[in-house]
N, C-alpha and C positions, 0 to 999 in steps of 0.2 A: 848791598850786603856789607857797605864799611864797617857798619858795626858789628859783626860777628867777629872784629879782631882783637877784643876784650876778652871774652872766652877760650883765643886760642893761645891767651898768655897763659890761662891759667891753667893748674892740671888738680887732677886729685880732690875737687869740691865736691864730688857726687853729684855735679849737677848739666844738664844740656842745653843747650838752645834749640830747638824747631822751629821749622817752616812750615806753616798751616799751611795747605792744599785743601779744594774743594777738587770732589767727582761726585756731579749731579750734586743732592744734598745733603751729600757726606760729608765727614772732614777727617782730613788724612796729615800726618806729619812726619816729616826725615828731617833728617839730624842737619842743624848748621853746617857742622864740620865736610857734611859730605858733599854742600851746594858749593858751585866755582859762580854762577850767577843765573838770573832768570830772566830771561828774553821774551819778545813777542813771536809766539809763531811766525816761521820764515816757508820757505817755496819747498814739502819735499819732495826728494824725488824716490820715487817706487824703486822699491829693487824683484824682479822675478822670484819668484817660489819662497821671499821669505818666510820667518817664522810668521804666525796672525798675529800677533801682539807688537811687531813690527811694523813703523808707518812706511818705515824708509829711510833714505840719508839728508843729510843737509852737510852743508857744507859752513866751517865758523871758526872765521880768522886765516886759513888755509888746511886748518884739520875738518875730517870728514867722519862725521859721527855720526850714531845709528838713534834714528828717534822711536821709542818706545810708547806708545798707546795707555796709560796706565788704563782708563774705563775696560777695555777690551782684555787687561789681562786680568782684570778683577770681577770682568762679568756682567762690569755695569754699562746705559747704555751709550751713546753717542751723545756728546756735548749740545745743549740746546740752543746755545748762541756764542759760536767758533770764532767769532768775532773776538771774543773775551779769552778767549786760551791763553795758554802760557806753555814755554818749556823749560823748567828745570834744568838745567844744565848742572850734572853731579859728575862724580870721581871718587872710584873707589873701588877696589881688589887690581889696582894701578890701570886702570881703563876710565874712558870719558865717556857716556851714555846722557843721553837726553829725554827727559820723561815730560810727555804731552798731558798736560792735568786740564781741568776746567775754567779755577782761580789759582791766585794766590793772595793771601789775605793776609795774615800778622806773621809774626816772632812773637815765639811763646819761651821765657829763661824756667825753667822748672827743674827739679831734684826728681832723678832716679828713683828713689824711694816713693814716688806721685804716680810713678806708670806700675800699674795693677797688669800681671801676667795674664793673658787672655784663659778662658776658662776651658777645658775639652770637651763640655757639652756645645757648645755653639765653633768652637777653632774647627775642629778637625785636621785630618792629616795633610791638606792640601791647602791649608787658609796660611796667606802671606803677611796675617797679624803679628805683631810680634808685642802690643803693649798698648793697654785702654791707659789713655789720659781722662782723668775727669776734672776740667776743669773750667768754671763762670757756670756752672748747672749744665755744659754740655759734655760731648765727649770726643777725644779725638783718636783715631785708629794709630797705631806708627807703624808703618810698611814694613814688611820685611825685604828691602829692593833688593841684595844679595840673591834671593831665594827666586823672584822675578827675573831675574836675568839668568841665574842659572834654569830655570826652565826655557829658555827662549835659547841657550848655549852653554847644554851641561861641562862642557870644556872647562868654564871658569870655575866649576867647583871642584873639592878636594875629590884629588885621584887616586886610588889604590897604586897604581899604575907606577906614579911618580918611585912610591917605595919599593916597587917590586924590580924598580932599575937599579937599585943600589945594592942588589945579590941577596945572596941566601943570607940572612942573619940570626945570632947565637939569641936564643929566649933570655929577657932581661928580667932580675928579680928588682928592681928596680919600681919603686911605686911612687905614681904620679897623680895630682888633682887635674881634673882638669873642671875649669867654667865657664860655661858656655848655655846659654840660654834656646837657639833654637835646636827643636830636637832632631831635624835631619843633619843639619851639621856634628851635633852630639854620636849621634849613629853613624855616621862616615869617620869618625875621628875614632871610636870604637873600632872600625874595621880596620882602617888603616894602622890607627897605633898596635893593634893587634899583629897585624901584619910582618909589624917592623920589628917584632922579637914581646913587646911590654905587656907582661899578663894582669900588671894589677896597677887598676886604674878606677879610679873615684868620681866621677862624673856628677856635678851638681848646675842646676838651670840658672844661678845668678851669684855674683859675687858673695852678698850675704850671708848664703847658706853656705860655702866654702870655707869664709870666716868664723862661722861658728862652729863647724867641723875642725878646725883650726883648735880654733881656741878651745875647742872640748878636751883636745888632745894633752894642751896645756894643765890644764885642768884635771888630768885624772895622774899627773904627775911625768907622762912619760915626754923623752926629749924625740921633742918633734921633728929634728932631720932623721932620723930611725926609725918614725912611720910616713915621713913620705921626704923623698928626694927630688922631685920637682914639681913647681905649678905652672899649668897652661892656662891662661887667661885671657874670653873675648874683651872688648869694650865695652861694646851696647849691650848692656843689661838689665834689664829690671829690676828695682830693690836698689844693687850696690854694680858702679859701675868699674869695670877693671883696672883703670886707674889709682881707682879709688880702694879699690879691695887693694893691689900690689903697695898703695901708699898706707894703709894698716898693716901689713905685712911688716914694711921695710921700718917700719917704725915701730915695731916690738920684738922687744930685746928677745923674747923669746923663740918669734918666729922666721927673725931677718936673715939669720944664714942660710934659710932655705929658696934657690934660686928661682925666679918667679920669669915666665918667656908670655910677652904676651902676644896673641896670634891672632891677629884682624885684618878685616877688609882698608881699618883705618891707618895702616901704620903706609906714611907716604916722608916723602925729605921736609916737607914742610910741617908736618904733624909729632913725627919721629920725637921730638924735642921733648912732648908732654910725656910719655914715658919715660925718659931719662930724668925729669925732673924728679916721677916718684919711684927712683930706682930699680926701674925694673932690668935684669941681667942681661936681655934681650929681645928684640922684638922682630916678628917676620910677618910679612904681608901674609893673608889669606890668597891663592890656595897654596901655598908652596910648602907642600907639607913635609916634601924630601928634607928642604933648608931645617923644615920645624926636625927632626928625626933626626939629621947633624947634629943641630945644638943641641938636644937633647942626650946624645951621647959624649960630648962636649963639657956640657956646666954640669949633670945630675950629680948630688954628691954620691 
């Protein structure tokens, strides 16, 4: 993985690096940024009653990590020659998890704008798709791992809970964008920012579209911290990625005094950097939504 530290200098390209993964003869891809390295399967050991998607633990370096099944949580069947596996070893909502694949095969450098939004006649509500690559005449899935681990330990995802510890609070007229590409995290962040006092919130599935909502606003003359006071922005998105939208943002005169939080799985002390490079006001790991709901009463103007 040497080479994946060319991309973590840079920020705001619109563009990513993936790791192709096979399961059976599929082919599946996660984000460089999220891989720490890729081993040969080791010894695991069973743990009683866990999740099924769950192989069990290993042990790596003196940390003891949970190995994750990816065939078994996506349906598919048992690896045809175990010989050849790999684990993934990733990082990210500040946790280390190991995903047991079939291969591993290239790095693919491609632009955001190249992963086509998975369609709702074939996704559905349960599919952990999150973006068709089509790319050499074939295609490559991109995981939604976030969504996979929160089914195996709803705990890591966003909590109503978190806000409802922070007392009763005063309804805010305060109107926020938020972008974010999957829609059960869209749907939790609706509940929760609802929760937390915020009635009027703009919810769009990729930075692009936020931009243009932006920039309409621009455009029909009216001054845009007046219709909206803050933006929540994922990373990984299809179209235009959050770095990438927060760095149009912060680079037009007209839209840069409006404060931009961006809220992912990826915001870690080694990553942190690429967001401050393209200005963004603040950023909170994915699920700490309480933190998100501070700053938000904090920077909104």
């Amino acid at each position: 993985m040497a080479h994946k530290k060319g991309i973590l200098l840079e920020s705001g390209t619109n563009e990513l690096e993936i790791v192709e993964f096979g399961i059976g003869k599929n082919k599946f891809g996660i984000n460089v940024i999220k891989v720490k390295e890729i081993i040969n399967p080791v010894s695991v050991i069973q743990v009683p009653h866990a999740h099924k998607n769950v192989e069990g633990i290993i042990e790596l370096r003196g940390e003891v990590l949970p190995v994750v099944n990816v065939a078994t949580a996506l349906g598919f069947p048992p690896s045809e020659n175990p010989k050849s596996d790999k684990f993934i070893v990733a990082e990210f909502n500040k946790q280390k998890i190991v995903f047991h694949v079939h291969s591993v095969t290239q790095i693919h450098r491609i632009s955001w704008d190249q992963i086509e939004k998975p369609s709702e006649m074939y996704q559905g509500p349960d599919s952990q798709i999150i973006g068709v690559i089509k790319l050499n005449g074939e295609m490559i899935l991109l995981l939604d791992f976030e969504k996979i681990v929160v089914e195996i330990n709803p705990e890591t995802g966003i909590n109503v809970q978190q806000v409802q510890k922070l007392g009763k609070r005063e309804r805010s007229n305060k109107r926020l964008i938020v972008a974010e590409d999957s829609p059960l995290l869209r749907q939790l962040l609706h509940d929760t920012l609802k929760e937390a006092g915020f009635q009027f919130i703009e919810f769009f599935e990729n930075g692009r579209d936020a931009l243009n909502y932006l920039e309409d606003i621009v455009q029909s003359g009216k001054k845009v911290e007046e219709e909206v006071q803050l933006i929540i922005t994922d990373i990984e998105m299809p179209q235009m990625d959050g770095h990438h939208l927060t760095k149009r943002i912060k680079s037009n005169s007209a839209l840069s005094k409006v404060p931009v939080v961006i809220f992912s799985s990826l915001i870690t002390d080694d990553l942190r950097h690429k967001g401050q490079m393209v200005g963004a006001d603040a950023q909170v790991s994915k699920p700490e939504i309480a933190e998100l709901v501070l700053l938000i009463d904090k920077i909104a103007l």
